[in-house]
C-alpha positions as CSV (number, residue, x, y, z in Angstrom):
1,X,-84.5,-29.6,-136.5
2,X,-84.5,-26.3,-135.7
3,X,-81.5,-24.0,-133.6
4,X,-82.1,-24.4,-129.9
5,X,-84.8,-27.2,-130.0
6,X,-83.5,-29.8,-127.0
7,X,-83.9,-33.4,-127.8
8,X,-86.0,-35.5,-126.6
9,X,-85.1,-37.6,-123.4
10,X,-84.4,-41.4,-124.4
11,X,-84.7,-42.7,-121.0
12,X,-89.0,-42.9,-121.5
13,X,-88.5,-45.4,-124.1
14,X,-85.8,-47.5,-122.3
15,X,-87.9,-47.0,-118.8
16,X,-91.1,-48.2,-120.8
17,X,-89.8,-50.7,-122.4
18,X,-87.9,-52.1,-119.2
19,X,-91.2,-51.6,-116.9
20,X,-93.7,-53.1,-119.7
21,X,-91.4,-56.7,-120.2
22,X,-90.1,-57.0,-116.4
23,X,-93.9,-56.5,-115.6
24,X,-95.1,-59.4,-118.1
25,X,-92.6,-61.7,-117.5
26,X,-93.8,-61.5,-113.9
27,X,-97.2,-62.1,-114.8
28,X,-95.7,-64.8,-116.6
29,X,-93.9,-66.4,-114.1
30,X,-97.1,-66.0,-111.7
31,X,-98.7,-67.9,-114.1
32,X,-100.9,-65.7,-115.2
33,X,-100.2,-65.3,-118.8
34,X,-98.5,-67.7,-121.7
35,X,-94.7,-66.9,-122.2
36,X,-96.0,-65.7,-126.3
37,X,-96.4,-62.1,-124.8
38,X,-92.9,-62.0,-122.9
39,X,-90.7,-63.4,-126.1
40,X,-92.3,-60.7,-128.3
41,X,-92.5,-57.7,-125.6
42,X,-88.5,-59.0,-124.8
43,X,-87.4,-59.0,-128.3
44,X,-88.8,-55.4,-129.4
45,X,-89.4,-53.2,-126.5
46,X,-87.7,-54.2,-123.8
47,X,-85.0,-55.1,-125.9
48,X,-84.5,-53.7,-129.3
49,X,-86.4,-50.2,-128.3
50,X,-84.7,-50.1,-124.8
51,X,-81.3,-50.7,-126.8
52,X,-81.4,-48.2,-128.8
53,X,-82.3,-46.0,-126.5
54,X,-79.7,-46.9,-124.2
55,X,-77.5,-45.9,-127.3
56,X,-78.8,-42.3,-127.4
57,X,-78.6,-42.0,-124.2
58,X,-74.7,-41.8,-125.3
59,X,-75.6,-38.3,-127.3
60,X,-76.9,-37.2,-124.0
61,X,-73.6,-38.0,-122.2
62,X,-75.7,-40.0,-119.7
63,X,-73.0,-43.1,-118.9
64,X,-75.9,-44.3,-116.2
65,X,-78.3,-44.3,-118.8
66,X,-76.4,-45.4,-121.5
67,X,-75.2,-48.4,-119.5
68,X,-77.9,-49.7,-118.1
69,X,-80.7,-49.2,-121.5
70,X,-78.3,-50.7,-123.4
71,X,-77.3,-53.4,-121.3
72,X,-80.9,-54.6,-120.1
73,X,-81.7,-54.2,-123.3
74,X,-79.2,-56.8,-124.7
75,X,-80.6,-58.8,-121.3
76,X,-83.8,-59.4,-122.8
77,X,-82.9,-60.0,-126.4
78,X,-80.4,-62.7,-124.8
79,X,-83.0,-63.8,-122.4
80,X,-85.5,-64.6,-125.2
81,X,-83.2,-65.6,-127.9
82,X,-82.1,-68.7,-124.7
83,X,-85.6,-69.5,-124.3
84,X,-86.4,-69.5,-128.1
85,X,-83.8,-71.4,-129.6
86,X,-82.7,-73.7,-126.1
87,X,-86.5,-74.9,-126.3
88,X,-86.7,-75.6,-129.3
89,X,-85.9,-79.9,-130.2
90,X,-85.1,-79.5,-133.5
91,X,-82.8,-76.5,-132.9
92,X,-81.1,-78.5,-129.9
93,X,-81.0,-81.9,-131.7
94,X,-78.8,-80.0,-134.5
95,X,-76.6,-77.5,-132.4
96,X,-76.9,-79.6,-128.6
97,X,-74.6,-76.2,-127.4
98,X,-77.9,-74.0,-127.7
99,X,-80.0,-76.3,-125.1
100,X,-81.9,-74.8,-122.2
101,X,-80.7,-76.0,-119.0
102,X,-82.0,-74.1,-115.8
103,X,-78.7,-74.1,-114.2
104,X,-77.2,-72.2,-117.0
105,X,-80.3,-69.8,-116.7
106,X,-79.2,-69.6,-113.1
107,X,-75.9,-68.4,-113.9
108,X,-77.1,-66.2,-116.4
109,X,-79.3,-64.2,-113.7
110,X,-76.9,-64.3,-111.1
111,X,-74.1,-62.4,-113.6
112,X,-77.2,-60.2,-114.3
113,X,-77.4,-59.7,-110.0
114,X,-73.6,-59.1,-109.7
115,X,-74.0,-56.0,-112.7
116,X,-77.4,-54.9,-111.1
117,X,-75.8,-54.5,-108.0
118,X,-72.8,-52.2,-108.9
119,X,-75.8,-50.0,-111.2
120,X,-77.5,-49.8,-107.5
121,X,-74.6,-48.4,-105.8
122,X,-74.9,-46.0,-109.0
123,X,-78.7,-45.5,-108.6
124,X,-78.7,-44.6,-104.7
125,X,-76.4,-41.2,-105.8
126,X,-79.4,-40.0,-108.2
127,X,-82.3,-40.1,-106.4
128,X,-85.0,-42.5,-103.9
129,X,-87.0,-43.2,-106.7
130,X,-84.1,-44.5,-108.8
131,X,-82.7,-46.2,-105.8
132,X,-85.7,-47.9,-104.9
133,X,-86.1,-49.3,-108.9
134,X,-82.7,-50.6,-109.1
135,X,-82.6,-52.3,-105.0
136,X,-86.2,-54.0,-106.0
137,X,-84.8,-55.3,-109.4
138,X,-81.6,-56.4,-107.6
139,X,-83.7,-58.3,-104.9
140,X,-85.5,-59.3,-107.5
141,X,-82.4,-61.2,-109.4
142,X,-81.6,-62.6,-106.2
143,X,-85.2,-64.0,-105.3
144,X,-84.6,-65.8,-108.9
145,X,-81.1,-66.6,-108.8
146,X,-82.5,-68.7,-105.2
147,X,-85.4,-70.4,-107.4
148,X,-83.0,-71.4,-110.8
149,X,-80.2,-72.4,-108.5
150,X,-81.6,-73.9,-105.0
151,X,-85.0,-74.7,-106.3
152,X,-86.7,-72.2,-103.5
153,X,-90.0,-71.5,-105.7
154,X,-91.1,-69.2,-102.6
155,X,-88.0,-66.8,-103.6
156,X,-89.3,-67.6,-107.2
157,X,-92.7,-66.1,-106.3
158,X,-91.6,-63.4,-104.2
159,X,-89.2,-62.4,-106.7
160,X,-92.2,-61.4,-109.3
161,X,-94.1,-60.0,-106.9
162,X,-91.5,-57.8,-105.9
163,X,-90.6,-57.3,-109.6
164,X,-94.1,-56.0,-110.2
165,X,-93.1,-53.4,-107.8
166,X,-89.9,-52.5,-109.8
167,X,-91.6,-52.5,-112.9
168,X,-94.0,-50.1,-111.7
169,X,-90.9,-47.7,-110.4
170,X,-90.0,-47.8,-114.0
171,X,-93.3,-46.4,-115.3
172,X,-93.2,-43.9,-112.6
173,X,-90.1,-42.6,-113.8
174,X,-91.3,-42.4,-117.2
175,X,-94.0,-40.4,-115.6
176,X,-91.7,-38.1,-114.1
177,X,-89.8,-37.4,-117.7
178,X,-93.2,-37.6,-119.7
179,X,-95.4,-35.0,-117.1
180,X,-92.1,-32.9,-116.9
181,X,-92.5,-31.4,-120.5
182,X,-96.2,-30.7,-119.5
183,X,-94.9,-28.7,-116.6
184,X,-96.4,-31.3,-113.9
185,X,-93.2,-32.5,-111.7
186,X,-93.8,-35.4,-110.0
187,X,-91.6,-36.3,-106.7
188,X,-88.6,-38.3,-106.9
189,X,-87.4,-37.6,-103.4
190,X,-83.6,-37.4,-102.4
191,X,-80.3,-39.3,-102.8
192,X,-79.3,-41.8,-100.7
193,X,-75.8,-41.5,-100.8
């Protein structure tokens, strides 16, 4: 690398891979598409890619960044890993401990909506955009943790739709970062707090 080239900026991979699996798994849970597409798109982008880049986001001395890649990131690996091996008979007839119980994947998304919203409080100090992505994802966990633990599938399906919305927030920020380096700057609006 040569002197006084800047790195690139991490956060395009961890948005796109966070916008591209919250936006399949909602297509998913629309029932629009098998969940074959959401394990993989979990295990590699949203999670593995968004991972690592939540780790160079470190470099960057992002802690925002570096928190919330990396943890989302391990969200989806451990989010597909449950439904992978909890599903699976032979796999929960040898180690019962792994099995899939939708109470359990209640509690896991409402751990998941206590963390999203202390990143929120984080977000609304950046800018709207940023605010608006992590208050739709944390209505989001909420609309789910209402489905998994009260069996309200209208929360359920209002949660995706609104996660749609989120997911395309995250896109839009990788927009912003992308178009940037092409000297196009896209609006992002103020912060909230």
């Amino acid at each position: 690398m040569s002197e006084g080239k800047s790195l690139g900026n991490p956060a395009v991979v961890g948005l796109a891979g966070f916008g591209m699996t919250t936006l399949i798994l909602q297509f998913h849970n629309l029932g629009w598409v098998d969940i074959a597409p959401v394990i993989w798109l979990g295990l590699l982008f949203g999670g593995s890619a968004q991972l690592v880049a939540g780790l160079l986001e470190f470099k960057t001395g992002n802690n925002f960044g570096f928190c919330a890649f990396t943890a989302y990131g391990a969200f989806w690996i451990s989010l597909c890993l449950y439904l992978i091996f909890g599903t699976n008979p032979e796999l929960v007839k040898a180690f019962p401990v792994l099995k899939f119980d939708p109470e359990g994947l209640g509690i896991f998304l409402l751990m998941w909506t206590f963390f999203t919203f202390i990143l929120f409080i984080a977000a609304m100090k950046h800018h709207t955009v940023l605010a608006l992505l992590f208050l739709t994802l944390l209505l989001g966990f909420v609309g789910l943790d209402l489905k998994e633990l009260a069996g309200n599938q209208l929360a359920g399906t209002l949660a995706a739709y609104d996660l749609i919305g989120c997911a395309l927030l995250a896109w839009y920020l990788m927009a912003v970062a992308v178009y940037a380096e092409s000297g196009i700057k896209l609006p992002v609006g103020r912060a909230w707090l």
